[in-house]
LUMFI-517999 format. One line per 8 residues: for each residue x, y, z of N, C-alpha, C. Coordinates in pm, 1 decimal, decimal comma. Example, Ala and Ser with C-alpha at 12.3 -4.5 7.8 and 13.67 -1.06 7.14 Angstrom:
1319,0/-569,0/780,0/1230,0/-450,0/780,0/1320,0/-330,0/780,0 | 1285,0/-225,0/708,0/1367,0/-106,0/714,0/1290,0/3,0/787,0
***
This chain:
4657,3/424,4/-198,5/4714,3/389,0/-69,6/4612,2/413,2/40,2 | 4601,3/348,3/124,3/4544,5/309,2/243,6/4578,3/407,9/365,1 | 4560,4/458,2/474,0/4559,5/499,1/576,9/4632,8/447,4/662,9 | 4735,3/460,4/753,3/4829,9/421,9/811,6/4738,5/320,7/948,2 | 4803,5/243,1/995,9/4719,5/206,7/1081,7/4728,5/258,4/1224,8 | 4621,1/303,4/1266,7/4635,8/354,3/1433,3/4715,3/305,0/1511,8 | 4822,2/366,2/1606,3/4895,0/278,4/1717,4/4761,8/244,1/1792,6 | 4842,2/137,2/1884,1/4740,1/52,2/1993,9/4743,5/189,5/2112,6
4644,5/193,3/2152,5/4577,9/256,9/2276,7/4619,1/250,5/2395,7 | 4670,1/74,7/2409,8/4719,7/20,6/2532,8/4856,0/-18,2/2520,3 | 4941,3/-95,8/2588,3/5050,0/-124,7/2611,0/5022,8/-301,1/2556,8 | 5157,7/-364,5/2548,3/5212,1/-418,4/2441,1/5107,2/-577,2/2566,4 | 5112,1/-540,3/2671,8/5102,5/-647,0/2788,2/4938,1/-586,3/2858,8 | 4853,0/-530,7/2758,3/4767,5/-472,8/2815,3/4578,3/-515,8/2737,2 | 4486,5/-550,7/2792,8/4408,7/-513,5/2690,6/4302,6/-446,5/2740,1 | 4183,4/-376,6/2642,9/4106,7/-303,2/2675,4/3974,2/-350,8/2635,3
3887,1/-286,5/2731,6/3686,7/-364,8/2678,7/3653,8/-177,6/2760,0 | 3504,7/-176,4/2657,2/3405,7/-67,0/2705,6/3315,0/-76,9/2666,3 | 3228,2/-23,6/2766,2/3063,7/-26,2/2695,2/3033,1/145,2/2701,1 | 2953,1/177,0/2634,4/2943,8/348,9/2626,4/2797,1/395,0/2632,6 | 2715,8/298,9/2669,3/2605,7/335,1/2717,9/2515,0/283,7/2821,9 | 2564,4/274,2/2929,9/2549,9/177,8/3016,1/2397,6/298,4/3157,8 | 2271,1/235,7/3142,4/2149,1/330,9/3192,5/2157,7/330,3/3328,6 | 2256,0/459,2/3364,8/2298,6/451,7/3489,0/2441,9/600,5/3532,0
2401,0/611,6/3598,7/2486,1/724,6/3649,4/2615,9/711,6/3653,1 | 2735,0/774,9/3592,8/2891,5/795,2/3658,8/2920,4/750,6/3795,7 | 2866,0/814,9/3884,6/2897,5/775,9/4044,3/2853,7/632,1/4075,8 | 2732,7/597,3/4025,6/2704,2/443,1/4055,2/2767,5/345,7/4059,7 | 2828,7/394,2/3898,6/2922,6/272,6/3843,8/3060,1/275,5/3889,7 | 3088,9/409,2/3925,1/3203,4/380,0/4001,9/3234,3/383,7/4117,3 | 3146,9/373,6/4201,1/3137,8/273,8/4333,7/3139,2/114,8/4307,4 | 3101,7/93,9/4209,9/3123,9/-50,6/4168,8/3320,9/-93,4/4094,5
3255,2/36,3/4066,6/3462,7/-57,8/3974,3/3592,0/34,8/4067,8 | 3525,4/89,9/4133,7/3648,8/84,9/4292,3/3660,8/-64,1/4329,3 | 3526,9/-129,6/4342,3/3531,8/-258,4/4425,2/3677,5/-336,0/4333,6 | 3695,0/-335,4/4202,4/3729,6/-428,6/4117,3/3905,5/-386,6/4104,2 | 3948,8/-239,8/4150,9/4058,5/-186,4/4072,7/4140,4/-241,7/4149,8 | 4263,7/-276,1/4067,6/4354,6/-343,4/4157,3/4375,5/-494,2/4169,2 | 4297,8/-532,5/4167,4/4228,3/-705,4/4180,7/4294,9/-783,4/4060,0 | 4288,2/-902,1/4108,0/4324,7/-975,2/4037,9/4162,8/-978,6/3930,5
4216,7/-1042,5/3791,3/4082,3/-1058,5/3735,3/3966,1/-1163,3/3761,5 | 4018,2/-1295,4/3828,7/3933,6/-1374,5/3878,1/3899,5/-1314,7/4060,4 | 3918,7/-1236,9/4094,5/3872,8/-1216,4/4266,9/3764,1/-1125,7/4194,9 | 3835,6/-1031,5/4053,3/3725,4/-901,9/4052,7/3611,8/-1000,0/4034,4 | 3572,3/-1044,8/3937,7/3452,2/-1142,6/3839,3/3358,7/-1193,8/3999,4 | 3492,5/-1239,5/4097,5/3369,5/-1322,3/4189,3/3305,4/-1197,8/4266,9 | 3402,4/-1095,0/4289,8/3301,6/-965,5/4361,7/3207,0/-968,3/4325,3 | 3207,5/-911,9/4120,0/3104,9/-876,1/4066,1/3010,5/-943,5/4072,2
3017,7/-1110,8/4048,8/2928,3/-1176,0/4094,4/2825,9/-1182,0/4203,7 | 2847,4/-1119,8/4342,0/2807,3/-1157,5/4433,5/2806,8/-985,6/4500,4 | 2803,1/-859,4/4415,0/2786,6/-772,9/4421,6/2637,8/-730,7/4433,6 | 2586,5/-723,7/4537,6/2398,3/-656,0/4512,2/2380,9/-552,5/4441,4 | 2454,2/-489,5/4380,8/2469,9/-366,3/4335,1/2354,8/-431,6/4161,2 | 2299,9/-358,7/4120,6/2241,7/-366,4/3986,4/2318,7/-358,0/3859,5 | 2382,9/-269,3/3897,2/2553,5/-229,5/3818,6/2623,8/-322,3/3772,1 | 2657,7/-380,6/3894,4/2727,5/-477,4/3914,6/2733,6/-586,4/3768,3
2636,6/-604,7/3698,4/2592,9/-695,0/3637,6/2664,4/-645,4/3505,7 | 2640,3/-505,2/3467,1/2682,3/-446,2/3332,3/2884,1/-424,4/3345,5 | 2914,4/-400,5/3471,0/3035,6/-405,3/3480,0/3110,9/-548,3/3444,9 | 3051,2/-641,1/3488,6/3079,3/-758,7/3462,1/3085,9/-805,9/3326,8 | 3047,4/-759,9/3268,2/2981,0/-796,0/3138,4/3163,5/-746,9/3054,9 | 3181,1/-630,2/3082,2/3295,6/-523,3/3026,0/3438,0/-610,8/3106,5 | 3412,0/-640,4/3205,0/3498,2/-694,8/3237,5/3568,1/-841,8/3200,1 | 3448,2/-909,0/3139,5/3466,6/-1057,3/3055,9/3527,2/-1045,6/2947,4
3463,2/-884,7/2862,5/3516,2/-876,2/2723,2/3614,5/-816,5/2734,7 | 3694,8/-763,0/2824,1/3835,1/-735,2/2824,6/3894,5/-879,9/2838,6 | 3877,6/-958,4/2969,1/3966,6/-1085,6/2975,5/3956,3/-1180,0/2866,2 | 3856,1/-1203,2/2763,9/3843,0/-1275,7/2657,0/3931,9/-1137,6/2590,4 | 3948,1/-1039,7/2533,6/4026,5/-948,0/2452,4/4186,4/-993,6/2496,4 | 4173,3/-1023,6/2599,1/4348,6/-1066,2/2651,7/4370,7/-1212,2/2595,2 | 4267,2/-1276,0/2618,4/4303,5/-1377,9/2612,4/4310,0/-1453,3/2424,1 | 4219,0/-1408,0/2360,8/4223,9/-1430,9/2216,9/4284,6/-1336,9/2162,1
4313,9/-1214,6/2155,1/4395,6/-1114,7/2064,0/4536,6/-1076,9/2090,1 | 4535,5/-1095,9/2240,7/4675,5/-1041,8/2218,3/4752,2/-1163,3/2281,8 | 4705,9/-1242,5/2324,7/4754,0/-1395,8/2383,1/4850,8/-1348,1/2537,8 | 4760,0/-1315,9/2575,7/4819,3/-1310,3/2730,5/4757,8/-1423,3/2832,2 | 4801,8/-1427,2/2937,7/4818,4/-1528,9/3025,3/4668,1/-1455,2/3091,7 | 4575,1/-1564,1/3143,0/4432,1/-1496,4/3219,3/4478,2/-1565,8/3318,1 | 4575,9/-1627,8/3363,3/4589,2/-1664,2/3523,8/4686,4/-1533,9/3576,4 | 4711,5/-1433,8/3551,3/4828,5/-1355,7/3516,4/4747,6/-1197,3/3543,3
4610,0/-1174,8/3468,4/4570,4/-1084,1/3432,6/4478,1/-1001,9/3594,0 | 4491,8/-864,9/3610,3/4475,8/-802,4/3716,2/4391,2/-691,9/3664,5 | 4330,9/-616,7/3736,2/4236,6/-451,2/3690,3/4322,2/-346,8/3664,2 | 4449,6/-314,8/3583,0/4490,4/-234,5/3582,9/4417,0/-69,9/3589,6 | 4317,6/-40,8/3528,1/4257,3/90,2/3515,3/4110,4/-2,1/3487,7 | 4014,7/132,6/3564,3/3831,0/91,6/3532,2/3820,9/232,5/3613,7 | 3745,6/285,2/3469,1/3743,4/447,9/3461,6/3583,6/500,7/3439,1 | 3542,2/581,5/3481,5/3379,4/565,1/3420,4/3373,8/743,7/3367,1
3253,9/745,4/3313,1/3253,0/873,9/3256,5/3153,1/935,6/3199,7 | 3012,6/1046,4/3173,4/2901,4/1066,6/3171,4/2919,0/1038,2/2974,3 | 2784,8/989,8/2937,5/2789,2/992,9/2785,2/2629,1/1056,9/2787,4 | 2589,5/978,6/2713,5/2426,6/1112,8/2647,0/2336,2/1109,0/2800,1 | 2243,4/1219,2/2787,3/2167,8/1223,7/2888,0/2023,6/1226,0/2825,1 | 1931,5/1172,6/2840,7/1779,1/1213,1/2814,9/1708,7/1371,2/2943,3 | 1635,0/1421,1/2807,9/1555,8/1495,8/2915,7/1463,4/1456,6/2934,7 | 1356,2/1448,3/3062,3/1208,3/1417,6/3025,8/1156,0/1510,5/3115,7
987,7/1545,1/3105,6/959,8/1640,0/3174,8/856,2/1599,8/3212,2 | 819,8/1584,7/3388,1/705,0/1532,0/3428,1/587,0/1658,9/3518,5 | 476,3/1649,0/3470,7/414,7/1713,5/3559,5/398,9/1734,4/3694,3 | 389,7/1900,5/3753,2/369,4/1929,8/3837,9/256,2/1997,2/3887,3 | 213,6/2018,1/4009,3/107,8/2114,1/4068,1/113,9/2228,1/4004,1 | -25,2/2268,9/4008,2/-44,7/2439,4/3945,3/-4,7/2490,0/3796,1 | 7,2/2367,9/3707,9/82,0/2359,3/3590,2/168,2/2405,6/3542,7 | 259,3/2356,5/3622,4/447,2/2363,7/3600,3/455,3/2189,7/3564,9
606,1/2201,1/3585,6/646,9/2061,3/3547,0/805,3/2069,6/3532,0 | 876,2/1968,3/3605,1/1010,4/1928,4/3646,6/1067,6/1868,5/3501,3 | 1178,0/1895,1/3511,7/1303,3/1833,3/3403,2/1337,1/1721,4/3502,9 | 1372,8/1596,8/3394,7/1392,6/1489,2/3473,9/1523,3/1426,8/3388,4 | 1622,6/1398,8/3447,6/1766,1/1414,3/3356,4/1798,0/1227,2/3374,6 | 1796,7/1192,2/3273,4/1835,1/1052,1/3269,5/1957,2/1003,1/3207,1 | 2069,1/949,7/3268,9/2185,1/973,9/3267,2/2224,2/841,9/3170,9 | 2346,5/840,6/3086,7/2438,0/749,0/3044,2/2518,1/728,8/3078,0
2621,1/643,8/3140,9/2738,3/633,5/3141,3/2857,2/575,3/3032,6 | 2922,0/574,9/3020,6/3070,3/476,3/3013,6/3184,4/440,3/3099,5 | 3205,3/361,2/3041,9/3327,8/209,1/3114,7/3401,5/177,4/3101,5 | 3567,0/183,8/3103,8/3659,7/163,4/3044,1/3729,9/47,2/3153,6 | 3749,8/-46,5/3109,5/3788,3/-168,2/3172,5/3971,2/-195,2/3124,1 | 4080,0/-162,3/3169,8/4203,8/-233,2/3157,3/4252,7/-323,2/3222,3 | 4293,8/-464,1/3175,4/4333,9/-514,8/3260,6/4491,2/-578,3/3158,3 | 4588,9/-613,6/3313,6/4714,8/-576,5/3245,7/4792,2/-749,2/3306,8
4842,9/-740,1/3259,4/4959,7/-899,4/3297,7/5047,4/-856,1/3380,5 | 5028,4/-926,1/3509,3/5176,0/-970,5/3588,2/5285,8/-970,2/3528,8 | 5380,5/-926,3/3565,5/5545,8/-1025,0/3566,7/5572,8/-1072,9/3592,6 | 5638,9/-1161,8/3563,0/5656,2/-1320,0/3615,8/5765,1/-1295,0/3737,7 | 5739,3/-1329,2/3830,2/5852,5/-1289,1/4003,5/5989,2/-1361,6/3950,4 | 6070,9/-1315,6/3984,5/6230,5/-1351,5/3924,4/6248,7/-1519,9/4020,1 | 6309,1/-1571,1/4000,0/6378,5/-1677,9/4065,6/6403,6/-1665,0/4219,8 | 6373,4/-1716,4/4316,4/6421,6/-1688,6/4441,8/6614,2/-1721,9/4460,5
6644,1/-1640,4/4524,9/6810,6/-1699,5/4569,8/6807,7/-1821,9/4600,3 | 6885,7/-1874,9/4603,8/6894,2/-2048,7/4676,5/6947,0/-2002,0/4838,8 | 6884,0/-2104,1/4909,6/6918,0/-2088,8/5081,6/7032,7/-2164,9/5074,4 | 7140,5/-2079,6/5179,0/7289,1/-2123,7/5175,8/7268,7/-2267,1/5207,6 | 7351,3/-2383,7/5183,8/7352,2/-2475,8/5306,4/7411,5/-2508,0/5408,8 | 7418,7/-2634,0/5465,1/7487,7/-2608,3/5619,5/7621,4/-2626,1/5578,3 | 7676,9/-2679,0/5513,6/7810,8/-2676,3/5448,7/7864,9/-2543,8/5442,5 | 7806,5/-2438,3/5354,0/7827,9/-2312,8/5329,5/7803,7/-2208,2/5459,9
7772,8/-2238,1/5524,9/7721,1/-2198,4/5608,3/7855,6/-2196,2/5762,8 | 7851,5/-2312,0/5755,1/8000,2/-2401,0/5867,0/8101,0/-2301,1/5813,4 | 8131,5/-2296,9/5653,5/8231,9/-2246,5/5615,7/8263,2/-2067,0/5602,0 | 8153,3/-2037,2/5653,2/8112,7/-1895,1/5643,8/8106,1/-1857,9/5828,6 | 8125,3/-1949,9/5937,7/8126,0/-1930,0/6037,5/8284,1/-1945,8/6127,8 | 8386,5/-2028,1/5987,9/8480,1/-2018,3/6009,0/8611,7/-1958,9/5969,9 | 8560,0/-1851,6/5847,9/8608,7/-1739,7/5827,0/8585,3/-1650,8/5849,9 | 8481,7/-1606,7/5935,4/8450,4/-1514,8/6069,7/8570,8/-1520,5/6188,7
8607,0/-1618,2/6206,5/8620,3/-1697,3/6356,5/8754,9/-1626,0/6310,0 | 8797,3/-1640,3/6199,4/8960,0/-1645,4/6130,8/8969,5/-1485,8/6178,7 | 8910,7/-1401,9/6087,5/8935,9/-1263,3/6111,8/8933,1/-1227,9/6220,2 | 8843,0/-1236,2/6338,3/8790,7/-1186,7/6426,3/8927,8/-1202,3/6498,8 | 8984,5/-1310,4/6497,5/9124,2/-1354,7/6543,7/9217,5/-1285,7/6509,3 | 9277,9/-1288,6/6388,7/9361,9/-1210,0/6305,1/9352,8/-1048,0/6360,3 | 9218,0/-1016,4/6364,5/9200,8/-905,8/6410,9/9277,9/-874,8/6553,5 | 9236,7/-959,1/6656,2/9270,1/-934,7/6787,9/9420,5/-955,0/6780,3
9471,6/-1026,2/6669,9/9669,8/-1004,5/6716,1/9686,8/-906,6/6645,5 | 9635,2/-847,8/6538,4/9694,8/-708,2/6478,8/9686,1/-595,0/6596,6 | 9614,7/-623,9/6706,9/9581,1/-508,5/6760,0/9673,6/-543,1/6898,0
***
């Protein structure tokens, strides 16, 4: 027998993309996927696009392979799909050590990040009420008229 299979990570209306080594600092990247949270998934893509940020480029990247993950695996709607969560987080660091005056020499810390990209489906907005018409309307101004009357001889 086989190994049970893992529950899903995400929600039933949800999908997920990450990259886990992305050559670049925690804080960088998430000054960049503030820009994106919240957003619809086509406004985020054109930010990222037109983001000067350097970042910008690798976020994008995580952000395609989530909306293709929505869109081929779990068959969700990409006119639909928004940034639910974009989370970042430190992964390996390099040390390097460069020379200094008087023969010392500095630690030089070169950072990894990761990326966690969710993006989640709308609900579809319920039906609007129907607007009364003037018919309904006439007839709703003359059972006002009735009470208001009724009222004044009871009293």
């Amino acid at each position: 027998m086989s190994k049970p299979k893992a529950p899903r990570r995400v929600a039933a209306n949800e999908a997920m993309a990450s990259n886990t080594s992305i050559r670049s600092t925690p804080t960088k990247i998430n000054l960049v996927a503030e820009l994106i949270r919240g957003k619809s998934a086509a406004q985020a893509l054109a930010d990222l696009t037109f983001c000067r940020r350097r970042v910008a480029k690798d976020v994008k990247k995580v952000l395609q392979a989530a909306i293709a993950n929505a869109e081929n695996n779990h068959n969700l709607d990409v006119d639909r799909l928004y940034v639910a969560q974009a989370t970042t987080g430190r992964a390996l660091q390099m040390k390097r050590f460069m020379a200094r005056g008087r023969g010392r020499s500095t630690r030089i810390e070169k950072w990894f990040s990761n990326i966690t990209i969710v993006v989640r489906e709308r609900e579809q907005k319920a039906a609007k009420a129907e607007k009364p018409t003037e018919a309904k309307t006439a007839e709703a101004k003359k059972t006002t008229r009735k009470s208001a009357a009724s009222k004044k001889e009871a009293a």
